[in-house]
N, C-alpha and C positions, 0 to 999 in steps of 0.2 A: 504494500500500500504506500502508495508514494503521495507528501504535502507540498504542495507548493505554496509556499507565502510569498506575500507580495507586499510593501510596503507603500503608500499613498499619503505625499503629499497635502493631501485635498485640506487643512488649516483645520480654524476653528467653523463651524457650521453659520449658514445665511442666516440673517434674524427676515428675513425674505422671504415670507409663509407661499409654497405652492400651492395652489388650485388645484382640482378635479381638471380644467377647463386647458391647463397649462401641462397638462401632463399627456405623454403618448401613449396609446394603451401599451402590452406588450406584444413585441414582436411587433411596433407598428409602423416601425422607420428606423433610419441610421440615425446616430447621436449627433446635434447641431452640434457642439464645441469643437476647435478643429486642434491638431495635435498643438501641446504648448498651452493651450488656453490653461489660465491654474485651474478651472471648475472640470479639467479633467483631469483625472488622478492618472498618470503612466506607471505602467508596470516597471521595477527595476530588472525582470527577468522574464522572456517572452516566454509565455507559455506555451506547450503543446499538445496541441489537438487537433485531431481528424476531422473533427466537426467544422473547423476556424474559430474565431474570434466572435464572440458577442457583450455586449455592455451591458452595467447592470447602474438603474438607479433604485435608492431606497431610503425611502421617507417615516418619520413618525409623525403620529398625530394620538390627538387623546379624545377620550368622553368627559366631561367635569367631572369633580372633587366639590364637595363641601368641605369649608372650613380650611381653605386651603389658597394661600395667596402665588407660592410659587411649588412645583417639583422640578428640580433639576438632576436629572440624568446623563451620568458621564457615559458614554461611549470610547472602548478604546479599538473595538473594530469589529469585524464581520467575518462568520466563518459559513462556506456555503459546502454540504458534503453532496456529492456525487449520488445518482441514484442506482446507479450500478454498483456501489460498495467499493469503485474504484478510486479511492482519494479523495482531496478533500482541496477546495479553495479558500485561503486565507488572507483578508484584507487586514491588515495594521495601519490603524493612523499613526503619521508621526509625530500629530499633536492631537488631546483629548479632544471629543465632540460632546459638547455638553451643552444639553437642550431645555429650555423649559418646557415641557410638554403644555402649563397651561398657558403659553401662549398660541399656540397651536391646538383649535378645536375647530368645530365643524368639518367642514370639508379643508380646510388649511392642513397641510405638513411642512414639517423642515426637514429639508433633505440631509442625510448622515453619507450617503456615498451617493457620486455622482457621476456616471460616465466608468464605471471603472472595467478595464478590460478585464475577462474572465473566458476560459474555454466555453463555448456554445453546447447545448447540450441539457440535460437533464438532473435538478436536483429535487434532492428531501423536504429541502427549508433552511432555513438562516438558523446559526447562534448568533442572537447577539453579545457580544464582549462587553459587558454592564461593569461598573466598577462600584460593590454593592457590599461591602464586607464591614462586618460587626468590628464595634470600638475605633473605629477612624473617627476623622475630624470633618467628617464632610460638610461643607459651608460654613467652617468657622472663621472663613479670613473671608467670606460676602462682603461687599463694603454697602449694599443696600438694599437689606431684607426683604424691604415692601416694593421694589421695582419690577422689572418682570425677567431682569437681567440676572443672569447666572455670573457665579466666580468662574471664567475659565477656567483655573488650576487648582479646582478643588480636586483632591484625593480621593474624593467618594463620592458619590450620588446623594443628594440631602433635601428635606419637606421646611416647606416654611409656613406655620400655620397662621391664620389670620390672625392670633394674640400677638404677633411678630416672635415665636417661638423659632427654633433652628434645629432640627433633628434630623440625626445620620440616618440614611437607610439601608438595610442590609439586603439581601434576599438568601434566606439557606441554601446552601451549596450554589450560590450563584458563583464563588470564584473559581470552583472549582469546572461547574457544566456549564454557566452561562444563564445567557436565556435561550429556550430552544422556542423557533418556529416551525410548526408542520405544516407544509403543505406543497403537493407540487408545484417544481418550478420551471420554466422553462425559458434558456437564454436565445434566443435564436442567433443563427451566426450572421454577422454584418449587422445586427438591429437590435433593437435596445427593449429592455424587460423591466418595466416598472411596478414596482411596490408599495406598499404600504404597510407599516406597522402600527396596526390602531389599538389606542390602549386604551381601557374602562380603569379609571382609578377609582371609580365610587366602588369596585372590589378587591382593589390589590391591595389595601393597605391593613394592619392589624397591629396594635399594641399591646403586647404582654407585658402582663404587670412586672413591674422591677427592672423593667430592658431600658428605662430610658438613658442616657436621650437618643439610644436608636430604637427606631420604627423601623418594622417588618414589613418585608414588601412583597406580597404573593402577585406579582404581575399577572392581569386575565387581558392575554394580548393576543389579537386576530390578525391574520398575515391576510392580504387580499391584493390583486393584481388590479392594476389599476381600468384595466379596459375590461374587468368584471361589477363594476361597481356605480352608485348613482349618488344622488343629496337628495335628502328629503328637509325641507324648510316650512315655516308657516306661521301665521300670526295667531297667538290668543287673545279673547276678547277680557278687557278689563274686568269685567262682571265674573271671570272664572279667578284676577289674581287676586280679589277681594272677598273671595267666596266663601262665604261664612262655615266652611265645612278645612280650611287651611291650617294649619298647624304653623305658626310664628317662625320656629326653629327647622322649617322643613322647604326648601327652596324649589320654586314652582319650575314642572320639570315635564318632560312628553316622554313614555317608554314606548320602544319598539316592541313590538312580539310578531314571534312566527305569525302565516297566514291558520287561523282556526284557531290561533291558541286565547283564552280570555285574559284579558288583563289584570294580572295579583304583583301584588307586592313581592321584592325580593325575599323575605323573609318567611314567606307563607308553606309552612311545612307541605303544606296537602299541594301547592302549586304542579302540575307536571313538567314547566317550562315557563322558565324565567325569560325577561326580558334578553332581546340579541344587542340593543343598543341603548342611551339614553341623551336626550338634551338638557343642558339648563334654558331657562324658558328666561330669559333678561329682556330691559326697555333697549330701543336701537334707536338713535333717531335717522327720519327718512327726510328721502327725499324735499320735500312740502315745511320743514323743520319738526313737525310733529314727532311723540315721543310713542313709539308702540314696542307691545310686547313678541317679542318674536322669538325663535328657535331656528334651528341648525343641526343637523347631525349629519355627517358625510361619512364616504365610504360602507355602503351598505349594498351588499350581496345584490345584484338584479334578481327579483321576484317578486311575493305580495307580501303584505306582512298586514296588523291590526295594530295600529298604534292609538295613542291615550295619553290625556294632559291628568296629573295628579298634581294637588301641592299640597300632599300630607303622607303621601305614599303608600295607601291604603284603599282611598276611594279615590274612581277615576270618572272622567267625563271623556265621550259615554262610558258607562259601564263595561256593553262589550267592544267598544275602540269602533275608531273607525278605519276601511280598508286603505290602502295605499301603496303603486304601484312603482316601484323603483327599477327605473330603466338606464343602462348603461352610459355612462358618462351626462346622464339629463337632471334635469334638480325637480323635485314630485313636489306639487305645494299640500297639507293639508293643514285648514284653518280650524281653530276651536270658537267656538261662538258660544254666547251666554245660553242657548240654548239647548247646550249638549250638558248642561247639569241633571244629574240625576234628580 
């Protein structure tokens, strides 16, 4: 079994959020950057393969966090294995990539590799190289908590909560395995293979009592090709964020669910199927200067799905959601109106 590693250039990561709209599906063209460009990372060692050459890009994006002002995740690089069990491609930054994930929601990511050349061909899924390990100092040299800006040269991955709190985040055995993505992949030779790694933090994170100040980080991250995937968007109407059924401490929010499945809470023992995605529902102002509530959630599987506005996480409006059809690279509106209270 033969590694080939490769080391990339590519710096610190764009604060430059990509689009759905800006992205080429996979296999869906050759890479615009031309040799030299820095936003393409060159191989120090050409690889070889039968296949030739294909490029890989690959983005994170996230679902909200409550209670949570910034997560910064370090990145020190990307491991792609073979689906034939023959070897393994290894991307090394040779400088960290550390992302605020929540700068990066909806359909927005920041790319973590860009253009990188890799043998064409067939793989498993990504590890990504997370710097995630118990008792470090991750974001203790931050120079400003409450911004949305990461320390480049933090040592560890680290949460900032809205009391302007700083805590390391670990993941068990992340330094050892990483993080692993399932899912096939496919480079095509001469054309480029876009990804996304979309992360729900309203599930990955947990604090055991005595561990502070690191926070546990059970990453629930979905690996999806970008020319697989749509935006679903939509306005709620005022009448649902004042909705005498809301809970104070519970941030008004839309769940996705499979197509047929009813809408429950995550926490609902008897549930069959939890939600596949979620929004926070915030004011945006438009166009006209008016202030409305609206949502976002990108990167969702082309299909149907029953989605649902809660702002208590319990009771939904409607009840059984309403359909919604996510079409590849298209953005689906569904609006909530005072009239979908139960």
């Amino acid at each position: 079994m033969k590694t080939m590693t490769k080391r990339f250039g590519i710096g610190l990561v764009s604060v430059i959020a990509l689009t759905l709209a800006a992205c080429g599906g996979s296999g869906g063209g050759s890479p615009g950057a031309e040799v030299g460009d820095q936003s393409t990372p060159q191989s120090t060692e050409q690889p070889q393969a039968s296949g030739g050459i294909g490029y890989l890009n690959l983005g994170v994006s996230d679902a909200p966090i409550k209670d949570a002002t910034k997560v910064c995740v370090r990145f020190d690089g990307v491991e792609l294995k073979h689906s034939d069990g023959d070897g393994k491609e290894t991307i090394d930054f040779e400088q960290p990539v550390v992302v605020n994930l929540l700068a990066h929601q909806g359909a927005n990511s920041a790319p973590i590799v860009t253009n990188a050349e890799v043998p064409a061909g067939n793989y498993e899924g990504f590890r990504l190289k997370v710097a995630s390990e118990r008792d470090l100092s991750g974001g203790a040299k931050d120079a400003d908590p409450t911004s949305e800006v990461c320390d480049d040269e933090t040592e560890n991955s680290y949460l900032v909560r809205e009391s302007g709190g700083v805590f390391n985040l670990y993941v068990p055995s992340g330094s050892q395995r990483g993080l692993q993505l399932n899912k096939d992949i496919n480079i095509p030779a001469n054309r480029t293979g876009d990804y996304t790694a979309e992360w729900d933090l309203s599930k990955s994170f947990n604090g055991p009592p005595g561990q502070l100040p690191d926070v546990m980080m059970k990453p629930v991250v979905k690996l999806v090709a970008n020319n697989e995937v749509g935006t679903l968007v939509g306005a709620v109407a005022d009448e649902l964020i004042a909705w005498d059924a809301c809970d104070a401490d519970f941030p008004p929010s839309v769940y996705v669910f499979d197509d047929g499945v009813e809408p429950n809470p995550f926490d609902d023992p008897f549930a069959v199927d939890d939600a596949v995605a979620t929004g926070l529902v915030e004011q945006q102002m438009q166009e006209d200067g008016s202030m409305q509530w609206r949502y976002s959630i990108g990167f969702l599987l082309a299909g149907n799905y029953e989605v649902a506005y809660t702002c208590n996480g319990d009771l939904f409006a409607p009840l059984a959601g309403k359909p919604a059809e996510i079409l590849v690279e298209e953005v689906t509106t569904v609006d909530f109106l005072a009239e979908d209270a139960p």
